[in-house]
PAVEXZA-44199 format. One line per field, with one value per residue (C-alpha): residue number from 1; chain; x, y, z; residue in one letter. Coordinates in steps of 0.25 Angstrom, whole numbers, plus 5000, padded with zeros to 4 digits. Layout:
! PAVEXZA-44199
nr <- NUM_... .
kette <- A_... .
c1 <- X_... .
c2 <- Y_... .
c3 <- Z_... .
rest <- a_... .
***
This chain:
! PAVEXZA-44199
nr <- 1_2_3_4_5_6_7_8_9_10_11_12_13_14_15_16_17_18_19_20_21_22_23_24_25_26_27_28_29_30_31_32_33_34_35_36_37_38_39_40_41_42_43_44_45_46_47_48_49_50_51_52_53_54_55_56_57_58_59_60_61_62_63_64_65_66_67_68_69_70_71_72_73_74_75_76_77_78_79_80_81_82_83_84_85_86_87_88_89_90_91_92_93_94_95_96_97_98_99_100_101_102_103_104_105_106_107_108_109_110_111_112_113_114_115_116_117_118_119_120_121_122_123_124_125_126_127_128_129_130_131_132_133_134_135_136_137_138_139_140_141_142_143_144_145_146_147_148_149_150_151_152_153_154_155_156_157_158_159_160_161_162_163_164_165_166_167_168_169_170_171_172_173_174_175_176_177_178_179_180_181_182_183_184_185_186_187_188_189_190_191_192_193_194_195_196_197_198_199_200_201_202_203_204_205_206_207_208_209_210_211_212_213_214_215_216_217_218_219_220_221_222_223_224_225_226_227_228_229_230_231_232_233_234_235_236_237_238_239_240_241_242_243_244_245_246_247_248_249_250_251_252_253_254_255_256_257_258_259_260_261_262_263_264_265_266_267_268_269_270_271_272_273_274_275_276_277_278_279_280_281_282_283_284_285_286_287_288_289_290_291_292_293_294_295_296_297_298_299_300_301_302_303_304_305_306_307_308_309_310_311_312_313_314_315_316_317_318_319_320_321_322_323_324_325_326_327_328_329_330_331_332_333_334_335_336_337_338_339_340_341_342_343_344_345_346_347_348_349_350_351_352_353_354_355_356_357_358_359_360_361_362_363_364_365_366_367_368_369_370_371_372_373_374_375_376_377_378_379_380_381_382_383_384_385_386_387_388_389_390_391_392_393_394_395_396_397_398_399_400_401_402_403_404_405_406_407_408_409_410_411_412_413_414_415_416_417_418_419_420_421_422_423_424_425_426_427_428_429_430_431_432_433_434_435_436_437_438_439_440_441_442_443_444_445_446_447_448_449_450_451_452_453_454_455_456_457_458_459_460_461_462_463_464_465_466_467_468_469_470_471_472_473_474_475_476_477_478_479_480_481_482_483 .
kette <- A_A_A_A_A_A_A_A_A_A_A_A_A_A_A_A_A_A_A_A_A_A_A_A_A_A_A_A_A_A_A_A_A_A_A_A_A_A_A_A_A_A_A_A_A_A_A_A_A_A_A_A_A_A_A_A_A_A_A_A_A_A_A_A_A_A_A_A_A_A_A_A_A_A_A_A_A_A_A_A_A_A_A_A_A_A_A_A_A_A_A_A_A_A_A_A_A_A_A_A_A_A_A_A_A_A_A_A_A_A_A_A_A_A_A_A_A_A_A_A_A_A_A_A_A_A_A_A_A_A_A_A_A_A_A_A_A_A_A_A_A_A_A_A_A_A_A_A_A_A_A_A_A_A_A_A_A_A_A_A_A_A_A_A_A_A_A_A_A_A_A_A_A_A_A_A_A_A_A_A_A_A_A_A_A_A_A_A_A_A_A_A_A_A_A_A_A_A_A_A_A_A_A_A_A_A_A_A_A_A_A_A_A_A_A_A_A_A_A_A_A_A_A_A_A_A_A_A_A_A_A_A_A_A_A_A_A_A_A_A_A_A_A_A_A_A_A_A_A_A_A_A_A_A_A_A_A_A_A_A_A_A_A_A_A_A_A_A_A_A_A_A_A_A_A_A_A_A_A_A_A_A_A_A_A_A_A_A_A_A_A_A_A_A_A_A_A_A_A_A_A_A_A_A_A_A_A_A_A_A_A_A_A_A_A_A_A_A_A_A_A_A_A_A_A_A_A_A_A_A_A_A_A_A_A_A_A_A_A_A_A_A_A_A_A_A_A_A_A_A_A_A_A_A_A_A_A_A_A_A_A_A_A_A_A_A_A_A_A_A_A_A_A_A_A_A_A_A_A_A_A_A_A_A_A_A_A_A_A_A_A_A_A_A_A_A_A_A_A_A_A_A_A_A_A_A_A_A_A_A_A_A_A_A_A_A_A_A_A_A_A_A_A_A_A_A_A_A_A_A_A_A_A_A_A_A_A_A_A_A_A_A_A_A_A_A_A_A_A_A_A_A_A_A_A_A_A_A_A_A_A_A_A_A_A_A_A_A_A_A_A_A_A_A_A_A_A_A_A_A_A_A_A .
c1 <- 5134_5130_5117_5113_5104_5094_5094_5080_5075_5064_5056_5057_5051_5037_5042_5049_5035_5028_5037_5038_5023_5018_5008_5012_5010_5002_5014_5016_4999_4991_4979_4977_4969_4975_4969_4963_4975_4972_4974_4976_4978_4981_4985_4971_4962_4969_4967_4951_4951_4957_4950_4938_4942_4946_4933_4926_4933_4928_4915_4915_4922_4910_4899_4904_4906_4894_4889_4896_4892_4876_4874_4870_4874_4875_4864_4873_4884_4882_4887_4897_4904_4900_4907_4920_4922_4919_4932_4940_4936_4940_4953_4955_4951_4959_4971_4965_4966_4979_4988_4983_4996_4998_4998_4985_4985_4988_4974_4967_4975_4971_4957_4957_4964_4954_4942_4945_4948_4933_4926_4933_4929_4914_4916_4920_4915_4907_4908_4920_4917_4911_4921_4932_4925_4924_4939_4941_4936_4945_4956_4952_4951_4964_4971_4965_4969_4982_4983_4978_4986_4999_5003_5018_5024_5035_5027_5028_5043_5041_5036_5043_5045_5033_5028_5037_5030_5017_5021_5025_5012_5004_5013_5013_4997_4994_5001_4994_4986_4971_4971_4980_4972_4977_4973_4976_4989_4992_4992_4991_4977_4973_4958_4948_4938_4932_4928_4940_4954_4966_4978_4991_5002_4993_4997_5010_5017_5012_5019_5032_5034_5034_5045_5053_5052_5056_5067_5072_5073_5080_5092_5091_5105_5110_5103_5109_5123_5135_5140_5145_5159_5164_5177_5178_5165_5153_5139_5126_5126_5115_5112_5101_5093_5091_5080_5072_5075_5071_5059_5058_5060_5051_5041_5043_5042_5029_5023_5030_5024_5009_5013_5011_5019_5013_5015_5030_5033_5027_5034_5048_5044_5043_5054_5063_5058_5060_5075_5078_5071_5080_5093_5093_5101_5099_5106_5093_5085_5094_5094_5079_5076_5084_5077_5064_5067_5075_5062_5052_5060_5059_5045_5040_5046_5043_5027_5016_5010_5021_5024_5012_5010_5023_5020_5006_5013_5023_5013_4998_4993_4997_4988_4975_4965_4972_4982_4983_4970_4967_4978_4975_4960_4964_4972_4962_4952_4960_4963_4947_4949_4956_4961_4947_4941_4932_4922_4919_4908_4908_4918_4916_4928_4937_4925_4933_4947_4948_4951_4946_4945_4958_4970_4967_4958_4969_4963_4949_4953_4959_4948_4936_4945_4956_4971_4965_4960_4972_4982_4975_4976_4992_4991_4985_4995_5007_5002_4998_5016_5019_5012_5017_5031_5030_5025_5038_5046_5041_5042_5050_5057_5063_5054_5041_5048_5052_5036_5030_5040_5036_5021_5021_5029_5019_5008_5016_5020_5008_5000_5011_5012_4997_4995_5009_5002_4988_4996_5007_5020_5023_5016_5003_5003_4989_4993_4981_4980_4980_4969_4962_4960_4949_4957_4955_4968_4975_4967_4969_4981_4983_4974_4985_4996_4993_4987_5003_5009_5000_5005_5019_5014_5008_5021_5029_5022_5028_5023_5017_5029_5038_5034_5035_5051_5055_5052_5046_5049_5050_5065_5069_5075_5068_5077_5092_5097_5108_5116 .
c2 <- 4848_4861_4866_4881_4886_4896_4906_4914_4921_4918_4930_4928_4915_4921_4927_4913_4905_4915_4912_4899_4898_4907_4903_4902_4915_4917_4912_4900_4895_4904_4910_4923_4931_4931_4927_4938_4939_4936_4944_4957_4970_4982_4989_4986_4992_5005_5006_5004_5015_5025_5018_5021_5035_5039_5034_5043_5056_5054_5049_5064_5072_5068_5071_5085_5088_5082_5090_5104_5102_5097_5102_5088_5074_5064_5054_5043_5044_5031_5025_5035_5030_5015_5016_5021_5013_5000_5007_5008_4996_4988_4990_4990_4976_4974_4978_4969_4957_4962_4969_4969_4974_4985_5000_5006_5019_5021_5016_5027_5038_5034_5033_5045_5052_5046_5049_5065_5064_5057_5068_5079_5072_5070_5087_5091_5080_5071_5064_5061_5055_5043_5039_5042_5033_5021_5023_5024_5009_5005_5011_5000_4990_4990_4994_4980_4973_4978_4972_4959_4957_4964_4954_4957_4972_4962_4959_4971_4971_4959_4965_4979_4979_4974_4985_4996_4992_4993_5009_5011_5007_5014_5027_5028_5024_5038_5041_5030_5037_5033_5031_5040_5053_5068_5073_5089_5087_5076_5062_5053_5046_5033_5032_5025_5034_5043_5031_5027_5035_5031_5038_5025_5035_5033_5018_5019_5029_5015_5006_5015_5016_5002_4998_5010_5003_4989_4993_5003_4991_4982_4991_4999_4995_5001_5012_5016_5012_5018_5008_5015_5021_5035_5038_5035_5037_5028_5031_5025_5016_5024_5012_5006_5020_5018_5008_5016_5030_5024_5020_5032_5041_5033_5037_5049_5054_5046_5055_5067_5062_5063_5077_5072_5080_5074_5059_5064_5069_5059_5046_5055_5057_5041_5038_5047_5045_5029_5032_5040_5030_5018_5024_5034_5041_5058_5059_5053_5064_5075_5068_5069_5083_5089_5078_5083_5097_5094_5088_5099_5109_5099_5095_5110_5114_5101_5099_5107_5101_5103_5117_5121_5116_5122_5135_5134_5131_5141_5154_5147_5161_5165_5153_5155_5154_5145_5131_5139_5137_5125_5127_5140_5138_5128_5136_5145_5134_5129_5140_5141_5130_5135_5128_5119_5120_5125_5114_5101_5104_5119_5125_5126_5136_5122_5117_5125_5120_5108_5094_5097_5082_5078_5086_5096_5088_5093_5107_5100_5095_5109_5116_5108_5103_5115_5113_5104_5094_5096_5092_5080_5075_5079_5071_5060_5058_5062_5049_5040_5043_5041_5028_5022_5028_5019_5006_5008_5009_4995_4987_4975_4976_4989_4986_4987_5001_5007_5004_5010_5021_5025_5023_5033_5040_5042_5043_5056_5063_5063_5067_5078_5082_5085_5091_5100_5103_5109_5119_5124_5115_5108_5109_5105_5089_5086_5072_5068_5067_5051_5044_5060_5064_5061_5051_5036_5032_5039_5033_5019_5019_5024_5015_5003_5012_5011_4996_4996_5001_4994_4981_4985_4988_4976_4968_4979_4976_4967_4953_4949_4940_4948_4959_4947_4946_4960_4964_4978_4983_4976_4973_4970_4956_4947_4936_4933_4919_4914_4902 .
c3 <- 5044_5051_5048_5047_5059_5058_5070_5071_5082_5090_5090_5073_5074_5071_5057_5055_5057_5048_5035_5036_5040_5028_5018_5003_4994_4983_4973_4981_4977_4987_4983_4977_4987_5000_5014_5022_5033_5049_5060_5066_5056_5063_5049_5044_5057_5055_5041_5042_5052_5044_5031_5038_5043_5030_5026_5035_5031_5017_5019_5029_5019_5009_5017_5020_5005_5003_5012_5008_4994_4995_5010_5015_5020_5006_5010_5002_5013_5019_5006_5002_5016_5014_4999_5005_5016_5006_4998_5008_5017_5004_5004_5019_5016_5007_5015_5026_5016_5007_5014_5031_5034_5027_5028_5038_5031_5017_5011_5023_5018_5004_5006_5013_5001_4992_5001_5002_4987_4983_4992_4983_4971_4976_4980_4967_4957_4960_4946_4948_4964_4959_4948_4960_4969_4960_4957_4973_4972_4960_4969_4980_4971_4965_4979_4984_4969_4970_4984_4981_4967_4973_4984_4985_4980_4975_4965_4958_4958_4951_4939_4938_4923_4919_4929_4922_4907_4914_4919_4906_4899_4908_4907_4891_4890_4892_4879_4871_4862_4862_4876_4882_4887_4889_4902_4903_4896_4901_4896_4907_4904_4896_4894_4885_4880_4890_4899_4906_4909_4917_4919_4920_4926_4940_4940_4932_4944_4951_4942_4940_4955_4956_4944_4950_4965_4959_4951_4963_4971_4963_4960_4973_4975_4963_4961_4978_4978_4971_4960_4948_4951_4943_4947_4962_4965_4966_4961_4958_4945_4937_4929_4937_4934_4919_4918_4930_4924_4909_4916_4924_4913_4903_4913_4914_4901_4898_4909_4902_4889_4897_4899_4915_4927_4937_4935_4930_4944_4951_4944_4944_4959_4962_4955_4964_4976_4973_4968_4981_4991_4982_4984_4993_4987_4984_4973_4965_4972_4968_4954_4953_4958_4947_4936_4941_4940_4926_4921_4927_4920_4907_4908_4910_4897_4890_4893_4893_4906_4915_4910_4913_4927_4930_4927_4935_4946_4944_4943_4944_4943_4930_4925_4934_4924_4913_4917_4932_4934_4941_4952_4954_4957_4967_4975_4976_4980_4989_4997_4997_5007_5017_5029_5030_5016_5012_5014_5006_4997_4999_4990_4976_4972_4968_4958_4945_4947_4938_4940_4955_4959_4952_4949_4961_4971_4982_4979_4982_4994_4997_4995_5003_5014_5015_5022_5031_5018_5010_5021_5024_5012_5012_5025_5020_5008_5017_5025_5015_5011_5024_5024_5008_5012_5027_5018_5009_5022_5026_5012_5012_5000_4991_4980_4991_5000_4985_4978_4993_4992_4977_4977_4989_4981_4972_4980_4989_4977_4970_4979_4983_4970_4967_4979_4977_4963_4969_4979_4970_4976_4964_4949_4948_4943_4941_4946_4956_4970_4974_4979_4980_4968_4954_4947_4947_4941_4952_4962_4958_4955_4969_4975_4968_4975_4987_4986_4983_4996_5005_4998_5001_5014_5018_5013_5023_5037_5046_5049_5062_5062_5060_5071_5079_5076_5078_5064_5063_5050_5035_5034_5047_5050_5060_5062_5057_5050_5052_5050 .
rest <- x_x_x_x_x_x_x_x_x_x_x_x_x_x_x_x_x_x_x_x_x_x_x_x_x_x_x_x_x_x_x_x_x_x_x_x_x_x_x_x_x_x_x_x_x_x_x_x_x_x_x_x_x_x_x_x_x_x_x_x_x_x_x_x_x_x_x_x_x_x_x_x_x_x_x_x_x_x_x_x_x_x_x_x_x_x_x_x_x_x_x_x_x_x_x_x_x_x_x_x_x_x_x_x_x_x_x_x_x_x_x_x_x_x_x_x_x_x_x_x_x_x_x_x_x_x_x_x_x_x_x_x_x_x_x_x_x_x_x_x_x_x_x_x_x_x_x_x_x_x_x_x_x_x_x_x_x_x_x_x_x_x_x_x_x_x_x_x_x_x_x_x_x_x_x_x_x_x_x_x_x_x_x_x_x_x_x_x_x_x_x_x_x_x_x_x_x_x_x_x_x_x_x_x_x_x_x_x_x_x_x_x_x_x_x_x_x_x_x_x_x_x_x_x_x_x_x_x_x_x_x_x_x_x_x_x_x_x_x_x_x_x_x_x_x_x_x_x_x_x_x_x_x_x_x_x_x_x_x_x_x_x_x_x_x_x_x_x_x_x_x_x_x_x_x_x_x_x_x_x_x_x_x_x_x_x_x_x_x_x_x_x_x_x_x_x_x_x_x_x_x_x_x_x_x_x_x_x_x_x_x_x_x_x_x_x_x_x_x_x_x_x_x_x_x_x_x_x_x_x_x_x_x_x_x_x_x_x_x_x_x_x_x_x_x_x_x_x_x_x_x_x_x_x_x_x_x_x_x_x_x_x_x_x_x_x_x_x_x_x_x_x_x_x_x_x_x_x_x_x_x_x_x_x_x_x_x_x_x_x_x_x_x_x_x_x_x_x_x_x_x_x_x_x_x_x_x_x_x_x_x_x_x_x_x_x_x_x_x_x_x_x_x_x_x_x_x_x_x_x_x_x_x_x_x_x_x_x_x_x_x_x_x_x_x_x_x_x_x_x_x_x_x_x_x_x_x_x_x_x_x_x_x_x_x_x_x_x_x_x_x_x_x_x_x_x_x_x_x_x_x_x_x .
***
């Protein structure tokens, strides 16, 4: 009898020793809260500096509107600074304990987005400030609930379907009637009484983006190579799409039914951009520029909303003073602000347009802070795509690059399309600004996506061990057995 021997290199015997010597999961009868992990964590160091520097650049920037608008230093600054850097120290923290090998940069760039954002909204209302703060915290909160109940991404592919029904309640709610609120022609909120709204397409995009990656990943095969023969050619079987474009479809005409653009570009957006990265193929991006332009034309002719917004953008001026007139005013108050701006605290030209610290808080920005503000917020997204797009690179498996891939998506092209809408690139959406802008569904819901990528993150970097085998990448082989 010949037995089978094993052949592993010597260099690997680090990665060997550390599988064989790991301690049992959660499943297999290990408590709940996981141990505070040992040892050096590079990640984490860089992370507190820049938490603490994007700390610093808002607690600055509100002094200087503070000052602008009162003409002296706020005596409460002590705290104002103490309160944000027990926010953002929190979830440092908690990436510390949760996820120590994770991404360095995405929670900065967030809270310095958000930061920026809660000095505009103390700028320009401060009644608003303090609801924005509290939902800052709630945003924390959840980022660090999500990290601690969310141990695995696999999990979640676990229970697509279940998470699909959860999508679909939370996209028809809106239409419920008693609880479903009409918001400027559109009906994306659910509220009871005056006392509490949400608006559940924030964390349905969430939800949606997650079946699409699951069930992406299971028939990526299918869905890539050419399988169904027509004559003497080969294409790809079209059967695979139908329960994802039902889905897709299902969602986008609830959206149409909330009379919504923006949402409506931005799930059609994810859903493309998760196609193309699946297959690779062109064809489906050929396929989706004419359905997008097909269902522009559609929609403009179909809905109020949409009409409207297109033919803003088309001839604003022939508006000013009616449906023109909010976009028009924040051109004009923008180019107040010049290269510099005009000054935190020392313009007042903005104060008419409406929804100021919401829909066109890129045009606050704009004005107080100029060219120079307004690109570094661009600069700050541009980074934080960089970053979520760098995490989807490194995931271990289809169903963790394809969620990374499709949550940045989200977060890219919202804040793109926004932006594009206050400077004339694209129709206005009056979709907000994420982790900027008034809006504590928005800002919760982000707070949960990006709680998301670090998890996916953490699961991505390599082990000590297996930087010790030769191994820089997820997906690289470290040893070879054979028989």
């Amino acid at each position: 009898m010949v037995s089978a021997a094993i052949l592993v290199p010597a260099a690997t015997l680090p990665l060997v020793v550390e599988l064989a010597t790991r301690k049992p999961t959660r499943q297999q009868g290990a408590p709940f809260l996981p141990p505070w992990p040992r040892g050096a964590k590079p990640k984490r160091r860089t992370e507190l500096g820049l938490l603490v520097f994007a700390a610093l650049i808002t607690v600055a920037l509100y002094v200087i509107a503070e000052v602008g608008t009162k003409g002296k230093i706020p005596p409460h600054i002590g705290p104002i600074l103490g309160v944000v850097l027990v926010i953002v120290l929190a979830a440092h923290l908690a990436n510390r304990w949760l996820a120590p090998n994770a991404n360095a940069v995405v929670l900065p760039l967030a809270a310095l987005l958000n930061g920026i954002g809660y000095v505009e909204i103390v700028r320009w209302n401060p009644a608003d400030a303090k609801l924005q703060a509290t939902w800052a915290a709630l945003g924390v909160a959840l980022y660090v609930l999500t990290l601690l109940v969310i141990r695995r991404s696999r999990d979640l592919d676990r229970y697509r379907y279940l998470l699909l029904l959860f999508a679909v309640l939370l996209l028809v709610a809106p239409l419920v009637p008693g609880i479903g609120k009409d918001v400027y022609g559109a009906r994306l909120f659910v509220g009871i009484g005056n006392t509490f709204e949400f608006q559940p397409v924030e964390l349905a995009k969430i939800v949606l983006c997650i079946f699409f990656a699951s069930y992406f990943a299971e028939k990526k095969e299918l869905l890539s190579i050419p399988t169904a023969r027509m004559g003497n050619r080969l294409f790809v079987d079209p059967r695979p799409m139908l329960p994802i474009g039902i889905a897709w479809l299902f969602a986008m005409g609830v959206i149409g039914l909330e009379n919504d653009i923006g949402f409506a570009m931005l799930i059609f957006t994810m859903f493309i951009a998760l196609l193309w990265v699946t297959t690779g193929r062109a064809a489906y991006l050929v396929l989706a520029v004419a359905l997008f332009i097909g269902g522009a034309v559609v929609a403009s002719h179909l809905f109020s909303q949409v009409h409207e917004r297109v033919s803003i953008w088309l001839d604003p001026w022939a508006t000013q003073s009616g449906s023109g007139y909010q976009l028009a005013n924040g051109w004009y108050s923008m180019g107040t602000g010049g290269v510099g701006g005009a000054g935190l605290g020392l313009d007042h030209f903005a104060s008419v347009i409406p929804d100021l610290t919401s829909d066109m808080i890129f045009t606050a920005i704009g004005t107080d802070m100029g060219l120079l503000g307004t690109s570094a917020v661009v600069i700050a997204f541009t980074l934080l795509v960089g970053a979520g797009l760098r995490i989807a690179q490194t995931a271990r498996s289809d169903f963790s690059k394809l969620t990374a891939t499709g949550l940045t998506a989200i977060l890219g092209f919202q804040a793109f399309f926004i932006m594009a809408g206050v400077v004339r690139l694209l129709p206005f959406t009056g979709i907000t600004l994420p982790f900027v802008a008034y809006g504590g569904s928005s800002l919760l819901a982000n707070y949960i996506l990006i709680a998301l990528l670090m998890r996916v993150s953490e699961e991505g970097a390599s082990t000590v061990a297996e930087r010790a085998s030769g191994v820089i990448q997820p997906g690289e082989t470290a040893f070879v057995v054979t028989n």
